[in-house]
N, C-alpha and C positions, 0 to 999 in steps of 0.2 A: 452865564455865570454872574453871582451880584457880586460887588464889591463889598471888600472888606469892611464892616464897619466897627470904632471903638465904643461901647457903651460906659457912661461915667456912673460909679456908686460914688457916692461921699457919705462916710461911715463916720466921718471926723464929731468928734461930741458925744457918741455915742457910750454906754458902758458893756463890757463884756456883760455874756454873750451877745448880745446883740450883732454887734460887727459880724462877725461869725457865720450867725445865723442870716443875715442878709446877703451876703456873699453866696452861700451854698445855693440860697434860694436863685439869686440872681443865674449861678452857673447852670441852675438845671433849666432854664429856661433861654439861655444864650445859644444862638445859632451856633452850628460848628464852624464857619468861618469867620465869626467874630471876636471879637475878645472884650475885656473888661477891663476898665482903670477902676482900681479901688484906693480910694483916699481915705487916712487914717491916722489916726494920734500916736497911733504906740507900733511898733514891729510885730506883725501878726504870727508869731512862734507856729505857735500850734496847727495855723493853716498851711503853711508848706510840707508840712506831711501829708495831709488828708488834700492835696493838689496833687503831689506826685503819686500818691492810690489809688487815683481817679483819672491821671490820663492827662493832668493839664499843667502847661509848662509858663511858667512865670519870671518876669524880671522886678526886683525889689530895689526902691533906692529912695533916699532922704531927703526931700526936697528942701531947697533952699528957706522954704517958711518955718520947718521942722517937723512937717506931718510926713509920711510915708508913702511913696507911690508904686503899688501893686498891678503892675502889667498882666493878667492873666490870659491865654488861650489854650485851646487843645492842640497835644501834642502832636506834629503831626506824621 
């Protein structure tokens, strides 16, 4: 069995959609026992819904610099 690994996106600078759109892409190509930090300027609203339709379970929180840090994996 491999070990777990975290893959980093940094979306930060980005303009909507983009952010968005690189995360989905990112997920459909993430191993099922991996997960994803996604780094970002604004609170991604729209994306915890279309995560939870999809099977994958996230932790969100504001980092100390003020960007946003999205833990993603599947749910298990």
């Amino acid at each position: 069995m491999k070990d777990e690994q975290t893959h980093l996106l940094d979306v930060r600078g980005l303009e909507p959609p983009e952010p968005l759109e690189r995360v989905l892409e990112a997920l459909d190509t993430l191993a099922s026992d991996n997960s994803l930090l996604m780094l970002i300027d604004r609170e991604p609203r729209p994306l915890y819904g279309i995560l939870d339709k999809n099977g994958y379970a996230y932790q969100a929180g504001l980092a100390d610099s003020g960007h946003y840090e999205i833990l993603i994996r599947r749910k298990r």
